[in-house]
C-alpha positions in Angstrom: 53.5 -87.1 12.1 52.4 -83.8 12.6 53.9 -80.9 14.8 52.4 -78.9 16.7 53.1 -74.9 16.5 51.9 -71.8 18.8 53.6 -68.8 18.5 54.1 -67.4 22.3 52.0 -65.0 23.9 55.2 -62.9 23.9 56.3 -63.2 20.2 52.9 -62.9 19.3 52.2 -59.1 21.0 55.6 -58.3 18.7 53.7 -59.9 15.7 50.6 -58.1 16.4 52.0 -54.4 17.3 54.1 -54.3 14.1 51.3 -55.1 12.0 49.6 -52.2 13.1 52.4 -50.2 13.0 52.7 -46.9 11.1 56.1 -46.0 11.3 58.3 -47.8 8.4 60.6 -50.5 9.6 62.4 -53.8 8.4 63.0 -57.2 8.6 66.6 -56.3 11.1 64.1 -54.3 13.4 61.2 -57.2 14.7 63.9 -59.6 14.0 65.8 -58.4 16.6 63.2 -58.0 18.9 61.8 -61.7 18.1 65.3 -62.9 18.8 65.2 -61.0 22.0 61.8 -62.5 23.4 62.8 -65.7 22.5 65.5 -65.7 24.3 63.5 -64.7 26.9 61.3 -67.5 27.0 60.9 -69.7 30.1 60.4 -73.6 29.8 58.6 -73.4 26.7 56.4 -76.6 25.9 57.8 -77.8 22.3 54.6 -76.6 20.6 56.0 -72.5 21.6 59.3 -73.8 20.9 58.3 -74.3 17.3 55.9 -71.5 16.8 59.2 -69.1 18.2 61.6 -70.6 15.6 58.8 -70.3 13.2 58.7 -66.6 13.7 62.4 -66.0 14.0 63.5 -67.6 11.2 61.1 -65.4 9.1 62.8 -62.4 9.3 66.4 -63.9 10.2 67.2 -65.3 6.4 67.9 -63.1 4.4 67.4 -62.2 0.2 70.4 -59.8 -0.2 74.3 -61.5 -0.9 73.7 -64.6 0.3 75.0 -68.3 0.1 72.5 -70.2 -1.8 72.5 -74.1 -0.6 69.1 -74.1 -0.6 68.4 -73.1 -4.3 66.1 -70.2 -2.9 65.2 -66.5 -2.7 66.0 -66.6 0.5 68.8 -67.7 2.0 71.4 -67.9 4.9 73.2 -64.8 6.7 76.4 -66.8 6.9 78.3 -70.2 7.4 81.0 -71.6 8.8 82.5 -75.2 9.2 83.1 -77.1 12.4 86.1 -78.6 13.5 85.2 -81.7 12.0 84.8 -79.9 8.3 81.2 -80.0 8.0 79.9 -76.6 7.0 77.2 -75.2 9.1 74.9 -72.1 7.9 73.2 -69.2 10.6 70.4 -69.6 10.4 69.8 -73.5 9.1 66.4 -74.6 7.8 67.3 -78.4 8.6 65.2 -80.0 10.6 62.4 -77.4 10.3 59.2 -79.2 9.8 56.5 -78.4 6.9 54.4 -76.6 9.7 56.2 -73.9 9.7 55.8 -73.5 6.1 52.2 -73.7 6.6 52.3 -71.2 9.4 53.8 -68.5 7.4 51.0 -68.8 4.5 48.0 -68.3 7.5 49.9 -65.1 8.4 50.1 -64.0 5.1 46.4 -64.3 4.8 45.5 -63.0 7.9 47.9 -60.1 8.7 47.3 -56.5 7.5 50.7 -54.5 6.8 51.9 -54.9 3.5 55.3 -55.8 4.5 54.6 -57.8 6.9 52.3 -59.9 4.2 54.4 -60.0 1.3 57.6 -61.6 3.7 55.3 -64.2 5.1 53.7 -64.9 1.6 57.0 -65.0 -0.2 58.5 -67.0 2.7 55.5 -69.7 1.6 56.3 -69.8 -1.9 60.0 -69.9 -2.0 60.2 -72.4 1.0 57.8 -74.7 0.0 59.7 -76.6 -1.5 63.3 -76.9 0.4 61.2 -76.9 3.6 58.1 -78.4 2.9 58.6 -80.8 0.3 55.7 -79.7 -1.1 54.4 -78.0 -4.2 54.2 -74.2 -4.6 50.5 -72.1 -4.4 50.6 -69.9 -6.8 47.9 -67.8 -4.6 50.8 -67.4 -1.8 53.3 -65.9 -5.1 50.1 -63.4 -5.8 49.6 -62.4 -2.2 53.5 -61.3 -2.1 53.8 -59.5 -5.5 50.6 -57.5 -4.5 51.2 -56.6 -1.1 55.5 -56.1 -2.0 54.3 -53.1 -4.3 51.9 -52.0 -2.1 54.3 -51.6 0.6 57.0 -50.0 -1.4 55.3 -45.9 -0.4 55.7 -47.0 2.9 59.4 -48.4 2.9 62.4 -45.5 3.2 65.0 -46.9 2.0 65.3 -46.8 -2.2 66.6 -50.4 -2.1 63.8 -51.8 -0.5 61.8 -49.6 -3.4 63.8 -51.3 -6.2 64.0 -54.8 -4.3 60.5 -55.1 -3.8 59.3 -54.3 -7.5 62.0 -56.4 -8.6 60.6 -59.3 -6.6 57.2 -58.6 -6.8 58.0 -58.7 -11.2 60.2 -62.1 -11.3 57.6 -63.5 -9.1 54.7 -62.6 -11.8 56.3 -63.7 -14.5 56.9 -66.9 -12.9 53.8 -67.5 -12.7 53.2 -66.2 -15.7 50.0 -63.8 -14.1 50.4 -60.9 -17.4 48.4 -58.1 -15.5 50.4 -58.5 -12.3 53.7 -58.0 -14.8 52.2 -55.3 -16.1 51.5 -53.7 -12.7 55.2 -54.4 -11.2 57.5 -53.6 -14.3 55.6 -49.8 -13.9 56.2 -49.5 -10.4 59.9 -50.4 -11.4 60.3 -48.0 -14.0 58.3 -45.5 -11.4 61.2 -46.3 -8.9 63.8 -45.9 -11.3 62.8 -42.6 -12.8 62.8 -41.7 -9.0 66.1 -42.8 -8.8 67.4 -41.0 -12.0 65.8 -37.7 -10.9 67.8 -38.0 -7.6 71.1 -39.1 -9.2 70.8 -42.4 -7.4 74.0 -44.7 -8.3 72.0 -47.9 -8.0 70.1 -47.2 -11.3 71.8 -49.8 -12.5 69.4 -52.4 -10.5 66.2 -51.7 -13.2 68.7 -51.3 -16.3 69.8 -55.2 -15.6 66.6 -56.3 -15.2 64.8 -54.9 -18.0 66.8 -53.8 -20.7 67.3 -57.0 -22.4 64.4 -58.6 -20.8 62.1 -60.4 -23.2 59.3 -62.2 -20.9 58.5 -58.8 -18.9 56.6 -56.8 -21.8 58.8 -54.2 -21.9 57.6 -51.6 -24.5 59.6 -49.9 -26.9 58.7 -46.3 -25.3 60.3 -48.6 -21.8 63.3 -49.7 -23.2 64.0 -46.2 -25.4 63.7 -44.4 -21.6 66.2 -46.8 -20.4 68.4 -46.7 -23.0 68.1 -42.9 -22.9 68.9 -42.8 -19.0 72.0 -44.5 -19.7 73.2 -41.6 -22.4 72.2 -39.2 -20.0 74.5 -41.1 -17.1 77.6 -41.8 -19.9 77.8 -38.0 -20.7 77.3 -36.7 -17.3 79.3 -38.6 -15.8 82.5 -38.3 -18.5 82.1 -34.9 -18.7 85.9 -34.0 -17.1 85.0 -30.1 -17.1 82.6 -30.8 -14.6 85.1 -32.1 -11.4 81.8 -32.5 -9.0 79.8 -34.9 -11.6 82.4 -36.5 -13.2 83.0 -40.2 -12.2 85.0 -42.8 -15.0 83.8 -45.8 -13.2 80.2 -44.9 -13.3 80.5 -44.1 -16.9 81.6 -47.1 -17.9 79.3 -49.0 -16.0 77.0 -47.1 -17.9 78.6 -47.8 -21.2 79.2 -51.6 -20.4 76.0 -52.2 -20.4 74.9 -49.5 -23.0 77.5 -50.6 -25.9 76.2 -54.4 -26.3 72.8 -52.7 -26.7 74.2 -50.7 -29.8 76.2 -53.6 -31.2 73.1 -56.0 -31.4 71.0 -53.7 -33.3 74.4 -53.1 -35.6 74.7 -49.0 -34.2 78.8 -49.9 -33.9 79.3 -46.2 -34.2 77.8 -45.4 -30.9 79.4 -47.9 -29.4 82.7 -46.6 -30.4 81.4 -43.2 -29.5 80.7 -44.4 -26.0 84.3 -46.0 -25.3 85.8 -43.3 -26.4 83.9 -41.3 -24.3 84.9 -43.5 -21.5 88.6 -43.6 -22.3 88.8 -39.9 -22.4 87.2 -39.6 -18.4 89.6 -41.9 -17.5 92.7 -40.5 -18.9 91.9 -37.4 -17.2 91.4 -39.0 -14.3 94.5 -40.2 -14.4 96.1 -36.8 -15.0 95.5 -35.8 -11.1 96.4 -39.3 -9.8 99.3 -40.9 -8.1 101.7 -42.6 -10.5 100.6 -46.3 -8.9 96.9 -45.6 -9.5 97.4 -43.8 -12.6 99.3 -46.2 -14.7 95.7 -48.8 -13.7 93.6 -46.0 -15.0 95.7 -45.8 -17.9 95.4 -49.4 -18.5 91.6 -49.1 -18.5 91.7 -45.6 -21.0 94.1 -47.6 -23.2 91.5 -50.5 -23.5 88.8 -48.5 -24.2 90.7 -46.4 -26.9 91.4 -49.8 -28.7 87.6 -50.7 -28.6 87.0 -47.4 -29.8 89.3 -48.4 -33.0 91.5 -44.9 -32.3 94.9 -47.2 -32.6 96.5 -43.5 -32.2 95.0 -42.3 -29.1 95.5 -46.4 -27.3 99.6 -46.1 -28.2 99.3 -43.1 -27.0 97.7 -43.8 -23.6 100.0 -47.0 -23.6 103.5 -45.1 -23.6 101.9 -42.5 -20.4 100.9 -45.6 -18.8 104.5 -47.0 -19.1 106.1 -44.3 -18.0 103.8 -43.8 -14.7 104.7 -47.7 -13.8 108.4 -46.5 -14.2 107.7 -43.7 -11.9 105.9 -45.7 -9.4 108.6 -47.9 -8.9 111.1 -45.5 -8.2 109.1 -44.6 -4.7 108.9 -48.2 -3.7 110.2 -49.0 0.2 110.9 -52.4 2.1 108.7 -52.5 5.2 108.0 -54.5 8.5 104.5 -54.5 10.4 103.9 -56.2 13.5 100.1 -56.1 14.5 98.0 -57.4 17.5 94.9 -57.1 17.6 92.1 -57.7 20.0 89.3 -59.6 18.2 86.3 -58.9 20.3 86.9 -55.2 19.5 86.0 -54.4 16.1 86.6 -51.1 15.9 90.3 -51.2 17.4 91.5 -53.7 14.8 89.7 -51.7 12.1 91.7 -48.5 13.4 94.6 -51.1 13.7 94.7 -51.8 10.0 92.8 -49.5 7.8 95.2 -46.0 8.5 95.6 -42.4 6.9 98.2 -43.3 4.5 96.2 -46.0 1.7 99.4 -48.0 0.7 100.0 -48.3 4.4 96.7 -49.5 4.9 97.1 -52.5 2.0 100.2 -53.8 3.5 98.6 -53.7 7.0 95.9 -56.0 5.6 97.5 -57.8 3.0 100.0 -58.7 6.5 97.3 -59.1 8.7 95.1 -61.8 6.7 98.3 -63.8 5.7 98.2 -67.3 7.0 100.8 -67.3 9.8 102.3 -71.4 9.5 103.7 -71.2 13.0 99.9 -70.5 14.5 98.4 -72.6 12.2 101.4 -75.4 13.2 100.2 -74.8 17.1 96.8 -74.9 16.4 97.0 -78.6 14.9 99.4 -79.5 18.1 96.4 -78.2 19.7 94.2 -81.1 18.3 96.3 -83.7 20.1 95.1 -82.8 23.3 91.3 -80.9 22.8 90.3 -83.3 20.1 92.9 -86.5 20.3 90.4 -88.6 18.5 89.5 -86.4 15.5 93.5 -85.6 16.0 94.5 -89.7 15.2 91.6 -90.0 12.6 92.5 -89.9 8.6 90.0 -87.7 6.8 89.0 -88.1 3.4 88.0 -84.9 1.4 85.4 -86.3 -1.2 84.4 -84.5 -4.5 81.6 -85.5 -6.6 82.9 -87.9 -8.4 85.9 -89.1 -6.4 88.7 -88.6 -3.8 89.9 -85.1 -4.1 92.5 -85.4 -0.9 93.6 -87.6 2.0 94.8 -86.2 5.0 96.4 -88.5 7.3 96.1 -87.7 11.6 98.7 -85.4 12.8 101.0 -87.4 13.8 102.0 -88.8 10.4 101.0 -86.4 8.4 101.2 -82.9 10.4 102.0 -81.0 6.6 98.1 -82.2 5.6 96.6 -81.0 8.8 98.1 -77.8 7.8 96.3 -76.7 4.9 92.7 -78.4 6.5 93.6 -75.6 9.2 94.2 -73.0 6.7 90.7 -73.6 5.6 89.2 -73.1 9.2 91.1 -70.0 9.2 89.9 -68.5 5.9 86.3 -69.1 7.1 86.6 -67.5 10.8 88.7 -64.8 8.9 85.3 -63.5 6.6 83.5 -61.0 8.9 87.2 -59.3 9.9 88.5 -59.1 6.0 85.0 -57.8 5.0 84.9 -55.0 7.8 88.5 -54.0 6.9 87.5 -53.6 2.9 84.2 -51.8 4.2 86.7 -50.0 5.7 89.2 -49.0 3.3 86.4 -48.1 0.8 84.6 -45.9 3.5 87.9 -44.0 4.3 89.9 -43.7 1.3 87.5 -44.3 -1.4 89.5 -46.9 -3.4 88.3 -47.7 -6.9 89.0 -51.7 -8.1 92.5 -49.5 -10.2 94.0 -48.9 -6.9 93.6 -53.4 -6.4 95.1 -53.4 -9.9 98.0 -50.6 -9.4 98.8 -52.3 -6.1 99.3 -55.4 -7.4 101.5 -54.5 -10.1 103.5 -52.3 -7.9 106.5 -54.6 -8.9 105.8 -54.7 -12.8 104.4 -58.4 -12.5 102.2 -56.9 -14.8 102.7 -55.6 -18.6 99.3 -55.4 -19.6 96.4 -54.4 -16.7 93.4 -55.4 -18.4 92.7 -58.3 -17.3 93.9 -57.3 -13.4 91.1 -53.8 -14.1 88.3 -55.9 -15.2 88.8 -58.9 -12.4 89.0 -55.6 -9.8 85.9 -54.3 -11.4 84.1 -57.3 -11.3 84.7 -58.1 -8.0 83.8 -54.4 -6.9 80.3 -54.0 -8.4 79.5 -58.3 -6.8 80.1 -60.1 -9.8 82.1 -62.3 -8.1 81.8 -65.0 -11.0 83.7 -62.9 -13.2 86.1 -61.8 -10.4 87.3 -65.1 -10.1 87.3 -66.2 -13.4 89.5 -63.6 -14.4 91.9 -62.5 -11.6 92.6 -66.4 -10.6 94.5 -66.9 -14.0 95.9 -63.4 -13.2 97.3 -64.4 -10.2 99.2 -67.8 -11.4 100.8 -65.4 -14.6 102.1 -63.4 -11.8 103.5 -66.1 -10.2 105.0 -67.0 -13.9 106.6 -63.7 -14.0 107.9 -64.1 -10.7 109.8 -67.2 -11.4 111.3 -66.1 -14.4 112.7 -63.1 -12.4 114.4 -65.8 -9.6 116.0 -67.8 -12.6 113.1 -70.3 -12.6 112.5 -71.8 -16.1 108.8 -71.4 -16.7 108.0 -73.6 -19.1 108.5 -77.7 -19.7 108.8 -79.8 -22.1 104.9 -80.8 -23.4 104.0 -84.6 -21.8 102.9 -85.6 -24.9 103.6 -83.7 -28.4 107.4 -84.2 -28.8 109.8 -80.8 -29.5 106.8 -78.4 -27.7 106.5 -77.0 -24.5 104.0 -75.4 -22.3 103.6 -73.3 -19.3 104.6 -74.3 -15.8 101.5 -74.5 -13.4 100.6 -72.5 -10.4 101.1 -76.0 -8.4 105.3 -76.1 -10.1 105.7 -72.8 -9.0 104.4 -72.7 -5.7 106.7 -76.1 -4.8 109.4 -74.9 -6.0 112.2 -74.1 -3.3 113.5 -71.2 -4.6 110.1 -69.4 -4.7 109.2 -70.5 -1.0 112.6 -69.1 -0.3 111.8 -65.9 -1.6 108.5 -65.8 -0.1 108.7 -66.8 3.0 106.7 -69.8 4.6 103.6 -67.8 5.4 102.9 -66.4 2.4 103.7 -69.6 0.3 101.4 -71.9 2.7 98.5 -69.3 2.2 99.4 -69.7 -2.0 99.1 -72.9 -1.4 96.1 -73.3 0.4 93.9 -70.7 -1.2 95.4 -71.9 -5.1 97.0 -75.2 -5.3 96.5 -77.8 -3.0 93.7 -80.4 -2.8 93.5 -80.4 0.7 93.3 -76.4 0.8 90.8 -74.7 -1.3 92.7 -75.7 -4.4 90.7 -72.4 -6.2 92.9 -72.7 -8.9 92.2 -75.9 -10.1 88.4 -76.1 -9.3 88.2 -73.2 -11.4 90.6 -74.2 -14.2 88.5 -77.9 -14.5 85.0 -76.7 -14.4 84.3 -78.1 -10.9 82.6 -75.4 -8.7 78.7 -74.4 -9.0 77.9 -70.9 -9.5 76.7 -70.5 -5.6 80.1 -70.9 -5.0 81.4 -68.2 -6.1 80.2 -65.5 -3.5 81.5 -62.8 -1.6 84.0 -64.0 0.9 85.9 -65.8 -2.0 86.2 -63.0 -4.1 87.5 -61.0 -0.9 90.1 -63.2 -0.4 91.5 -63.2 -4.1 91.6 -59.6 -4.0 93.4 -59.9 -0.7 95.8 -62.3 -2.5 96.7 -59.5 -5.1 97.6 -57.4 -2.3 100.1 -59.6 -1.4 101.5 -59.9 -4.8 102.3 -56.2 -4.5 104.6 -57.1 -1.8 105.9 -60.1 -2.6 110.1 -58.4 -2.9 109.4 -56.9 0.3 109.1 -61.0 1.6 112.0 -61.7 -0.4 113.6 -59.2 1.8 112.4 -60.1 5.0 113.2 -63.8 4.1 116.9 -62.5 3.6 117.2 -60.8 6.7 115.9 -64.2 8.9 119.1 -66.2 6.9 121.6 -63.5 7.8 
C-alpha cells in the first residue's frame, strides 16, 4: 500500500527560496524554519502531513556525535526512555514510509543548490535501507559526492569544508567510482592545507582519514605532506620558548598519531625523538602549574620520557611528580554545598555551578549530578499513585541472550525500583551535565590532567597513566577508549579505598586452592563500611552507574564483552568523567557521613 506525499504550499516556498538562495546557510537554519511552518499547519490532509515530516526530518537528523541505532550516516539528535523503559530517539524514523525515501531522491534530482542536493541525495542513499527496505542507487551516492564538494566554496564554516570532502571521499570509495576518489581526497588535502596555513586545531580530521588509508590512492608526495604537517605541528607546538604557540596537548596529539607512523616503517629513532619532545612541553608546562594539575602533567611527561627510553629523565620526572602530589594534599579542605537550581533556566544553573574558582566548580558538579536516594525514594512513591499499574507490575530487564535483572513492583521490592529510577535520572540528566562541561571548558579551559589531578586529589592514585590517557580519550570523543580505560580505573580506586578503611581487598581464589584474587567493584561497593564512609547518595549512584544489573551495570558490560560500539557515546563518557570527580571527594563524604552520626 502506497502513501501518498505533498509537501505543503507553505514548506514548499521555504524549499524553494533556499534553493535559490545566495547567502551560505545550514541544515539548523531551514530546519528551524520547516519546523516552524509545520507547526503552523492547519488541518492538514494526511497526504501534507507526510510531505511535512518528509521535509523536516531531512534536515532534523543529524551526521555529527550521534547515537547510531540505525546503523547509518545519519542519525538521531538525542534519546531518552519512557517511564516504561523503552528508549525513544528525537527525531525517530519508525514508522516513516519508503515514500519519503523516494521523495528525497526527486529533490535531489531536481533542486539546484549544492547543499541543498547533496543532503537530499545523501539522505537517499544512507536511508534506503533502514527506511526503505530497499537497495541503494549508486547514482543517488554520485549526485551527493559531486554536489557536497561543489558546495564546500560556498559553506563558511571549516567543518562543513572538511565534513563534506570527508563524506563526499568515503562515499566514492564505497562505491568504488576511482575518478570521484580522486576528485574528493584533493579537495581534502586542498581543505587541510587551508587549515594548516591558518593554524586550524581540527587538522587532525584529514590526518585520520588519510594517513593510513589504503583504498583512497593516497600518493606518496600526499602522505609525505601529511606526515610533514604533523612535524611542523610537534615542533611548534613543543616549542616552550615560545609561551603563545606552545600547547603539550596538541603536540602529542600530533605525535600520537605521528610515532606509529615511524615505528611501522622501523624509524624508532624519530619516534623516540618525538616523545621526548612531547615530555619535555609537558614538563614545562607543569613548571607554571598548580601542584594538583601539575603532578597529572607530570604523570604524562614521565610516560613519555619512558617511551622515549631516557630511564634518567622518567625517574626524574617521577620524584617532581611525587612531590607535587604531596604538596597538593597539604591544601586540601572539607566542604558542604547546597544548590537549587531552576531547570528551565539554563543559564542560572550554569552560573550556579560552573564558578571563578575551578576546584569549586568540580565539587559543585561532581555534588550537583550525584544521585540524591531520598528524591529518587519519592519519585518511586510517586509511581504508586501517577502510575499504580506500572507501579504493581514486575519488570524483566532482558539482555541478548538471557535475564540480566528482575525488578519486582514497589511494594516488594522498593530497593529494585531504585536503581531503574537512577537510570531515568541519568538519561534526563545528559543535556544539564553536557552544558555544565561546555561550560567548565569555556571558562577555565581545563585540559583531561585537571580530570586526572582531581581525581587523585586523595592519592587513590600512584601511577596517572592510565587516569591521563582515559581523560584524553574522552576529551578529544574517543569515548571507546575513555571507557575502556578509566572504568577499570575507577574500580582500582575503589580497591585503594578499601584498603585505606581496613577492608581486605582480596579473597581467597574460588577455584585454584592457596591463591587469591582481587575483590570486585560489586564486593566493594556492598560492603557496609564503604557505604558508611560514602554516604547513601554517592554509593547508590556507584552502584547504579558500575555494579548493579538493574542500574547500568557499566562495569560489568564492559568487563564481559557485552556492549556494541554505538554504545559507547557521549553522554556515557560524561558521566564516567563525572564519576572521577567524585572520587576526588570521596573523604570529604566520609566527613559529612560523620557529622550526620554525631
Amino acid at each position: 500500500m502506497s502513501n501518498a506525499l505533498t509537501v505543503p504550499a507553505l514548506l514548499e516556498e521555504i524549499i524553494q527560496r533556499f534553493d535559490a538562495r545566495e547567502e551560505p546557510f545550514n541544515e539548523f537554519t531551514i530546519g528551524g524554519e520547516l519546523k516552524a511552518a509545520r507547526g503552523a499547519l492547519t488541518q492538514p490532509s494526511d497526504a501534507e502531513n507526510l510531505g511535512a515530516w518528509a521535509e523536516v526530518l531531512a534536515f532534523a537528523l543529524t551526521s555529527d556525535r550521534h547515537e547510531n541505532p540505525w546503523n547509518s550516516y545519519f542519525g538521531p539528535m538525542g534519546s531518552g526512555v519512557t517511564a516504561e523503559g523503552t528508549k525513544v530517539y528525537f527525531p525517530d524514523i519508525s514508522d516513516t514510509p519508503p515514500e519519503v525515501v523516494t521523495h528525497w531522491a526527486a529533490r535531489a534530482r531536481a533542486l539546484s543548490h549544492h547543499f541543498l542536493k547533496a543532503r537530499y541525495a545523501d539522505l537517499a542513499w544512507d536511508m534506503s535501507g533502514p527506511i526503505a527496505r530497499r537497495k541503494r542507487d549508486p547514482e543517488d551516492a554520485r549526485i551527493a559526492i559531486d554536489c557536497y564538494l561543489d558546495a564546500i566554496p560556498r559553506m563558511p564554516e571549516e567543518h562543513e569544508h572538511f565534513q563534506f570532502a570527508i563524506r563526499a571521499l568515503d562515499l566514492a570509495v564505497l562505491i568504488g567510482d576511482t575518478d570521484r576518489t580522486e576528485r574528493a581526497r584533493k579537495a581534502l588535502m586542498d581543505v587541510h592545507r587551508g587549515l594548516m596555513k591558518s593554524h586550524s586545531r581540527t587538522w587532525w580530521y584529514t590526518v585520520d582519514r588519510l594517513l593510513d588509508d589504503k583504498k583512497a590512492g593516497v600518493t606518496d608526495d600526499e602522505r609525505a605532506e601529511l606526515v610533514a604537517d604533523l612535524e611542523s605541528i610537534i615542533a611548534m607546538r613543543s616549542n616552550t620558548g615560545d609561551p603563545e604557540n606552545c600547547d603539550p596537548h596538541e603536540a602529542q596529539s600530533a605525535a600520537e598519531r605521528l610515532v606509529p607512523y615511524y615505528r611501522r616503517l622501523g624509524q624508532h629513532d624519530d619516534a623516540q625523538r618525538l616523545h621526548k619532545a612531547v615530555a619535555e612541553a609537558f614538563e614545562q608546562f607543569a613548571s607554571n602549574a598548580d601542584p594538583m594539575l601539575a603532578a597529572a602533567l607530570l604523570q604524562t611527561a614521565t610516560d613519555e620520557y619512558r617511551n622515549a627510553g631516557s630511564k634518567e629523565d622518567r625517574d626524574r620526572t617521577r620524584i617532581l611528580m611525587q612531590k607535587k602530589i604531596g604538596a597538593a594534599g597539604e591544601n586540601l579542605q572539607s566542604f558542604e554545598h547546597k544548590i537549587e537550581i531552576t531547570k528551565d533556566d539554563m543559564e542560572k544553573f550554569l552560573d550556579l555551578v560552573v564558578v571563578d574558582d575551578i576546584g569549586d566548580s568540580f565539587v559543585r558538579i561532581a555534588c550537583e549530578f550525584m544521585l540524591k536516594r531520598n528524591h529518587l525514594e519519592e519519585r518511586v512513591q510517586k509511581t504508586l499513585e501517577k502510575a499504580p499499574l506500572m507501579a504493581h507490575i514486575t519488570q524483566m530487564i532482558y539482555a541478548d541472550d538471557r535475564v540480566a535483572a528482575k525488578i519486582g513492583g514497589v511494594d516488594e521490592d522498593s530497593f529494585g525500583r531504585l536503581f531503574h529510577q537512577a537510570k531515568l535520572t541519568f538519561q534526563f540528566e545528559r543535556p544539564w551535565l553536557e552544558q555544565a562541561f561546555r561550560r567548565l571548558f569555556d571558562k577555565h579551559g581545563v585540559v583531561p590532567q585537571h580530570f586526572a589531578g582531581w581525581a587523585n586529589r586523595h592519592g587513590l592514585f600512584e601511577d596517572m597513566s592510565l587516569l591521563v590517557e582515559g581523560t584524553s580519550a574522552w576529551a578529544r570523543e574517543d569515548y571507546v577508549k575513555a571507557a575502556h580505560v578509566l572504568v577499570p580505573q575507577v574500580e582500582r580506586a575503589l580497591r585503594k579505598m578499601s584498603d585505606e578503611l581496613g577492608i581486605p581487598v582480596t579473597k581467597a581464589h574460588p577455584t585454584v586452592p592457596g591463591t587469591s584474587v582481587a575483590i570486585g567493584m560489586g564486593e566493594i561497593l556492598y560492603n557496609q563500611k564503604v557505604a558508611e564512609a560514602l554516604g547513601p547518595d554517592a554509593t547508590l549512584h556507584f552502584q547504579a552507574l558500575y555494579a548493579d544489573p538493574r542500574g547500568m551495570n557499566l562495569r560489568n558490560e564492559i568487563a564481559h564483552g557485552l556492549m556494541d560500539a554505538d554504545q559507547f557515546y557521549w553522554h556515557l563518557g560524561n558521566l564516567i568523567i563525572h564519576s572521577l570527580l567524585m572520587l576526588g571527594l570521596w573523604k570529604e563524604f566520609a566527613q559529612i557521613g560523620r557529622k550526620r552520626e554525631r
